[in-house]
N, C-alpha and C positions, 0 to 999 in steps of 0.2 A: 237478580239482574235488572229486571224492572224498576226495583225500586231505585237504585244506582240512578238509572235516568231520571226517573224521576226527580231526586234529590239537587241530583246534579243539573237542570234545568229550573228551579227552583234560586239556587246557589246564582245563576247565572243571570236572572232574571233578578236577584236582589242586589249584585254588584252593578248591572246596569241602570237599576234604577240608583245607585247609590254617585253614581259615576255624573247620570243626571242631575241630581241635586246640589253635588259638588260645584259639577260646572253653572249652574242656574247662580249659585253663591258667587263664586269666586269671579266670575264672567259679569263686567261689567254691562248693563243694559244700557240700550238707546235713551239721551238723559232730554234731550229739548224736542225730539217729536211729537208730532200731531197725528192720531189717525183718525180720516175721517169715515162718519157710518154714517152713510142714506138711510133714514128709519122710514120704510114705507108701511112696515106693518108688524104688530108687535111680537108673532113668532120669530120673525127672521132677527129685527133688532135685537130683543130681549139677547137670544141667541150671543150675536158679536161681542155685543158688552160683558157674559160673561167672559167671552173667551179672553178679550182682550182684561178683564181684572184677574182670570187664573195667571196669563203671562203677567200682567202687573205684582202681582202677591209676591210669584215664582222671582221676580229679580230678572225677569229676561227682556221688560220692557219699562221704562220710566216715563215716558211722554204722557200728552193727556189725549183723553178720546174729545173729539167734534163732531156731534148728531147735528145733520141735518133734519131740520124738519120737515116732513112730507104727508106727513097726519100721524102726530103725535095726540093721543087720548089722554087724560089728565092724569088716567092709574097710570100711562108710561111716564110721567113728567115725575109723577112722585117713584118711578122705581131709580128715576136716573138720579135722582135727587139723593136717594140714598147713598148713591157713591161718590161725594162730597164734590168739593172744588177739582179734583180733578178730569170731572165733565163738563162737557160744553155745550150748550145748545144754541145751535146757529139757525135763525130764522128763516126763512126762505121769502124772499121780495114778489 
C-alpha cells in the first residue's frame, strides 16, 4: 500500500512537471521587456541574474536584463558579460 503512494506521487509529480515544461514551450514569453536589477552587491545580484536566465532559457521571459550600477567589481562585469548582448549595464550619474 505504501508503495502505491508512493508511486503514485511520483507519477504526479512527473506529469506536473511535464505539464510545466509544456506550458513554458508552448506559452509565448514577454518579447520587448526590460527588467531592471539594482546590483549593490554580488550575492544578491549574481542571485537575480540567474533567476532571471533560468526564466530566460525556460521560454517564460524574452526581454533583456538592465543592471544598474551601484558597485559593480570587475569579476561582476566579466560574469555579466558572459551572458551576452542581452545584458545591460546602465551607469549610474
Amino acid at each position: 500500500m505504501a508503495g502505491m503512494v508512493v508511486l503514485g506521487t511520483f507519477a504526479a509529480f512527473g506529469a506536473l512537471c511535464a505539464l510545466w515544461l509544456l506550458a513554458g514551450i508552448l506559452l509565448p514569453g514577454e518579447r520587448d521587456g526590460v527588467m531592471v536589477c539594482c546590483w549593490r552587491d554580488s550575492a544578491s545580484g549574481r542571485g537575480v541574474v540567474i533567476r532571471w536566465r533560468i526564466q530566460w532559457e525556460l521560454g517564460l521571459l524574452r526581454g533583456r536584463l538592465a543592471v544598474i550600477d551601484l558597485g559593480l567589481t570587475e569579476e561582476d562585469r566579466v560574469f555579466l558579460a558572459r551572458w551576452g548582448r542581452n545584458v545591460e549595464i546602465w551607469e549610474r550619474d
